[in-house]
C-alpha positions as CSV (number, residue, x, y, z in Angstrom):
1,X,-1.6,-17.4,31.1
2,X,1.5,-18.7,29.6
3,X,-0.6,-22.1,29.2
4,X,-2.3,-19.9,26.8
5,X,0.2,-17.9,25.1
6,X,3.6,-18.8,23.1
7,X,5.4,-15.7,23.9
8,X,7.4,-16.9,20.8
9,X,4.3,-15.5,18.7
10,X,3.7,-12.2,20.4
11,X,5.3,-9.4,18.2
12,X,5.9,-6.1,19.1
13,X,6.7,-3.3,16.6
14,X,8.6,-0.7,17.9
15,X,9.8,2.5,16.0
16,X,13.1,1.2,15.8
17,X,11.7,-1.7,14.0
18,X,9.8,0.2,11.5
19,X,13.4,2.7,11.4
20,X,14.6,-0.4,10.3
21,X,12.1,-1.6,7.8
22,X,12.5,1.9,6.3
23,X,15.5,1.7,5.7
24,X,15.9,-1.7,3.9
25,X,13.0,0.2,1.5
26,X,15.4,3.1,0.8
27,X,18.1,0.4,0.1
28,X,15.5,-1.9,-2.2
29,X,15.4,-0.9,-5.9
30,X,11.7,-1.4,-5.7
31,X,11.7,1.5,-2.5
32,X,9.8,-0.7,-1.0
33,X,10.2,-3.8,1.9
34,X,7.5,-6.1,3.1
35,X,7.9,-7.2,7.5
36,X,5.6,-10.5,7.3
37,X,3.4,-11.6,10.0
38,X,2.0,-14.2,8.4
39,X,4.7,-17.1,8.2
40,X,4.2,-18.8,5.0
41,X,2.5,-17.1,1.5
42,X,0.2,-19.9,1.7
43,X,-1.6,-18.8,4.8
44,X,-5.3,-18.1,4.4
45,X,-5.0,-14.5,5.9
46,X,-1.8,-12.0,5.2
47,X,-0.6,-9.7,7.4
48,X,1.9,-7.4,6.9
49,X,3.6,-4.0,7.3
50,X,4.5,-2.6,4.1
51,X,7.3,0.3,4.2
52,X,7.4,2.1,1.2
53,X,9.6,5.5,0.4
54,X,8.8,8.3,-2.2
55,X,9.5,7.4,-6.1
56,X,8.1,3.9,-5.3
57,X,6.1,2.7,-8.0
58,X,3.4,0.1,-7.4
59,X,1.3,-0.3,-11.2
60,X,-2.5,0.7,-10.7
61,X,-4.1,-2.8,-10.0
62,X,-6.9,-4.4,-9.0
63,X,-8.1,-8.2,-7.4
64,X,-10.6,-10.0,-9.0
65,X,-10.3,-13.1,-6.8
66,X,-13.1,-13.6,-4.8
67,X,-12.3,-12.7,-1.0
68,X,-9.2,-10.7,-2.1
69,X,-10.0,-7.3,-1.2
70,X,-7.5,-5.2,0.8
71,X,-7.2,-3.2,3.8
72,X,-4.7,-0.8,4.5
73,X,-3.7,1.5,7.5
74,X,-1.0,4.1,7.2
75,X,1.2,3.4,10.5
76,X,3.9,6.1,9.9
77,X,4.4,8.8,7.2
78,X,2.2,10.4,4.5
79,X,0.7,8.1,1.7
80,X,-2.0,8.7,-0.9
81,X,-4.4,6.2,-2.7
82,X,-5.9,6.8,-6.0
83,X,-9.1,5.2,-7.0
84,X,-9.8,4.6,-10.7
85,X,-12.4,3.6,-13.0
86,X,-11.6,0.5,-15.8
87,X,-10.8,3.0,-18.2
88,X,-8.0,4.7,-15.8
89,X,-9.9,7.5,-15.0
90,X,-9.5,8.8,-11.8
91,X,-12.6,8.2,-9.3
92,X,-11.1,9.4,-6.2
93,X,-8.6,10.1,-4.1
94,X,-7.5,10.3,-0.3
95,X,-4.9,11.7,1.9
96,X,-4.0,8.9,5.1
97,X,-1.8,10.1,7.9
98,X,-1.4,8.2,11.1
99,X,-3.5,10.8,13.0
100,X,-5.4,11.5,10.5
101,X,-9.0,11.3,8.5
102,X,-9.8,8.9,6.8
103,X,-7.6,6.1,9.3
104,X,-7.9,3.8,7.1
105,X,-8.9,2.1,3.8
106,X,-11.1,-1.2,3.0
107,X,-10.7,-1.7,-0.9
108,X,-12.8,-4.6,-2.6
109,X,-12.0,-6.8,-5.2
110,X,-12.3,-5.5,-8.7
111,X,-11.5,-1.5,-7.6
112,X,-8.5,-0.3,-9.5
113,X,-6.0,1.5,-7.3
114,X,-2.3,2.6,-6.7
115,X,-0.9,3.8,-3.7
116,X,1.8,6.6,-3.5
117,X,4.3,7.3,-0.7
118,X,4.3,11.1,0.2
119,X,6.7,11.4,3.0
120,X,10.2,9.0,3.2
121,X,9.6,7.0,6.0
122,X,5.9,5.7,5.3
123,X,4.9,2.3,6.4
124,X,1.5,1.1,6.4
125,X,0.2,-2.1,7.6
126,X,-2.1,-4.3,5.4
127,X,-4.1,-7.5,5.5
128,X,-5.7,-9.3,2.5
129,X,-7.0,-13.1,2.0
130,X,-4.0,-15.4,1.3
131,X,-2.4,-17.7,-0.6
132,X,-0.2,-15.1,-2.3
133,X,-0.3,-15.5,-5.8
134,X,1.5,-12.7,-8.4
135,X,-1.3,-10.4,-10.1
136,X,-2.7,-11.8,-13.3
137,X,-2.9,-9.7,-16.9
138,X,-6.1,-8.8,-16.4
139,X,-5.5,-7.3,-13.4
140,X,-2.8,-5.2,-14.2
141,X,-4.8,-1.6,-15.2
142,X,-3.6,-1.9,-19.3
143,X,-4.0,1.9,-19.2
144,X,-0.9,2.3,-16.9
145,X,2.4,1.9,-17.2
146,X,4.3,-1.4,-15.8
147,X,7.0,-1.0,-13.0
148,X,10.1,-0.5,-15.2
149,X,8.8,0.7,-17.9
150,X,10.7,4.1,-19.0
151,X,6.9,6.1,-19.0
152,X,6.7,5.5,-14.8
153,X,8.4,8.1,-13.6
154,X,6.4,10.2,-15.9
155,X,2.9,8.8,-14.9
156,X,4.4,8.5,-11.2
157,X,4.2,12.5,-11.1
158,X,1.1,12.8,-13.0
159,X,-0.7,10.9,-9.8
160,X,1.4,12.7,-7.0
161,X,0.1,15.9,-8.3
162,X,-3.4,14.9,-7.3
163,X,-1.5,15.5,-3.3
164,X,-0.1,19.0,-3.5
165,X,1.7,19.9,-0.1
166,X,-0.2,21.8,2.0
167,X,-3.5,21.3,0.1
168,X,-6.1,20.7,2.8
169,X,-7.7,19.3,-0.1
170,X,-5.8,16.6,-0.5
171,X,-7.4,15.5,3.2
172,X,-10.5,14.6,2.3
173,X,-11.3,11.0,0.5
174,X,-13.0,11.6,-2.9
175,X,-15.2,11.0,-4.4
């Protein structure tokens, strides 16, 4: 087998790891900190774990690319996506906990969405088509606010209170 396998390639991911990645997120003025398995942004395929604490903002976008559509699986914590239509309005919603239902998310290209952390500690693991490339204009949802600008943390609780705590509600994926 080890004809086979580089054992330099095999990754494990250990709590401590993700303790780790959480923390560097807490640290990051963005409250958020990428772990890469993919090794270069040009890659055809991304992998990553995203940790990502409470008050992290990411601006309601979507991918118009062709093959750039998204999954997402909440390894650790609470988080909560929001689903909107090209106008902002909010088309659904779901709840995603590591033992949870729904388990996990497959968003295509051209669906507006955010996703909110819910619990400090979150991490959730994502793959998506590569080469990286920064979101265009027109992809950036016009009706929301851009990270840094002084309405976030104002629109930021505006979306968390679609995930009241304790609402069993807030479990089920809408719409």
């Amino acid at each position: 087998m080890s004809d086979v396998l580089n054992k330099e390639q095999v990754q494990f991911i250990d709590r401590r790891r993700l303790d780790a990645l959480s923390q560097q997120a807490a640290l990051s003025p963005r409250l958020r900190q990428n772990y890469n398995f993919h090794r270069a942004d040009q890659e055809a395929c991304h992998r990553l774990l995203n940790a990502m604490e409470p008050g992290s903002y990411i601006q309601p976008h979507c991918h118009r690319d062709e093959g750039k559509e998204e999954t997402l699986l909440v390894v650790r914590g609470r988080m909560g996506l929001v689903l909107f239509d090209e106008d902002g309005q909010v088309e659904g919603k779901a709840l995603f906990e590591p033992a949870g239902d729904p388990l996990l998310v497959h968003i295509p290209r051209g669906t507006f969405h955010t996703w909110l952390s819910l619990q400090r500690g979150s991490v959730f693991f994502e793959a998506k088509a590569g080469p990286y490339r920064p979101l265009t204009k027109e992809e950036k949802a016009p009706w929301a606010p851009a990270e840094g600008d002084p309405a976030v943390p104002e629109y930021l609780a505006s979306l968390l209170k679609l995930f009241p705590p304790g609402d069993p509600e807030g479990r089920k994926a809408l719409p």
